[in-house]
C-alpha positions in Angstrom: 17.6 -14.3 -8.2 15.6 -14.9 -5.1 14.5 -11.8 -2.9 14.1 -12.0 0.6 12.1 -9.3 2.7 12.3 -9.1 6.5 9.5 -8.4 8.7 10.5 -5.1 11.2 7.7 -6.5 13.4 10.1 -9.2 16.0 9.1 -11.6 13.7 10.4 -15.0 15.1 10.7 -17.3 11.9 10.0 -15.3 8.7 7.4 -15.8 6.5 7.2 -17.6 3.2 5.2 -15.6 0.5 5.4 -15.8 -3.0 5.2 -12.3 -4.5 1.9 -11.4 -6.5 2.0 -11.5 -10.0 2.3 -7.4 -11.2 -0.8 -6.4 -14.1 0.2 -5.7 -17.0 -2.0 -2.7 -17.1 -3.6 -0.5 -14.4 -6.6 0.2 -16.6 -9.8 -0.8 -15.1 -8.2 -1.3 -11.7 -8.7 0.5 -8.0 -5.3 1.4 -7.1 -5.4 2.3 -2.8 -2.9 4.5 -1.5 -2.2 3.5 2.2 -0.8 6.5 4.3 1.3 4.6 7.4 0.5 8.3 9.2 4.3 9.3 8.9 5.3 13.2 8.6 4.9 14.3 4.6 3.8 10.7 3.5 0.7 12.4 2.7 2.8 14.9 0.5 3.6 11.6 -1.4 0.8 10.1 -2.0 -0.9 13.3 -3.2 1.7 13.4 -5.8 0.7 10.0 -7.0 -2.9 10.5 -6.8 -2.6 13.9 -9.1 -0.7 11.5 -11.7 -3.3 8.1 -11.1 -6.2 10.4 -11.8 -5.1 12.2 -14.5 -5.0 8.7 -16.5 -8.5 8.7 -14.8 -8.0 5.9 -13.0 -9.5 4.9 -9.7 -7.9 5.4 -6.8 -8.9 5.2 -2.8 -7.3 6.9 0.4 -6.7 4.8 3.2 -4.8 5.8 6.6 -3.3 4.3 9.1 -3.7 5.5 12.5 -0.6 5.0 13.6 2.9 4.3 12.0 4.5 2.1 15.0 2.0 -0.8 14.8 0.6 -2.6 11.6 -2.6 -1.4 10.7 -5.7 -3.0 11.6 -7.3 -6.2 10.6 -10.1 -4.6 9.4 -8.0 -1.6 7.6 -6.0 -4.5 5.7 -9.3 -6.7 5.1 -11.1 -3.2 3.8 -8.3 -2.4 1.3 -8.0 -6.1 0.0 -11.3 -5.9 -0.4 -11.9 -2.8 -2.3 -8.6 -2.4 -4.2 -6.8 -4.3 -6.9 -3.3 -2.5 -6.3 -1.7 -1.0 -3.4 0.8 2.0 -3.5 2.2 2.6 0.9 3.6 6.1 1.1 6.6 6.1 3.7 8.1 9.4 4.1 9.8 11.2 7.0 
């Protein structure tokens, strides 16, 4: 069954992407959570860090500044480059 995911952001054409092959295992890994700076996503993603870390497993914070754009370059570029895994928290 193929997927197709949209692109909210006036996309003209959408993008072709295969999706990223899952681990099998988050052992070993830096898992980011990325806050999109919506009301109680925090709420979330403090829930998911109390669970990560109590299988002591690595996890880094990341926020976006604001929910109605994309984050930054150099947010994206940051997490790619220090995590393995990313968990976005959306909430409202």
């Amino acid at each position: 069954m193929k997927t197709t995911l949209l692109d909210p952001t006036s996309e003209q054409k959408p993008a072709q992407r295969e999706r990223v092959k899952r681990p099998q295992s988050l052992d070993g890994l830096t898992i980011g959570l990325l806050d999109i700076s919506k009301s109680r996503g925090d709420v979330f993603l403090d829930r998911i860090e109390t669970h990560l870390t109590q299988r002591n497993l690595k996890v880094n914070r990341y926020i976006k500044p604001t929910f109605t754009r994309p984050a930054p370059i150099e947010l994206q570029q940051q997490i790619a480059t220090e995590c393995d895994v990313v968990v976005e928290g959306l909430a409202d």
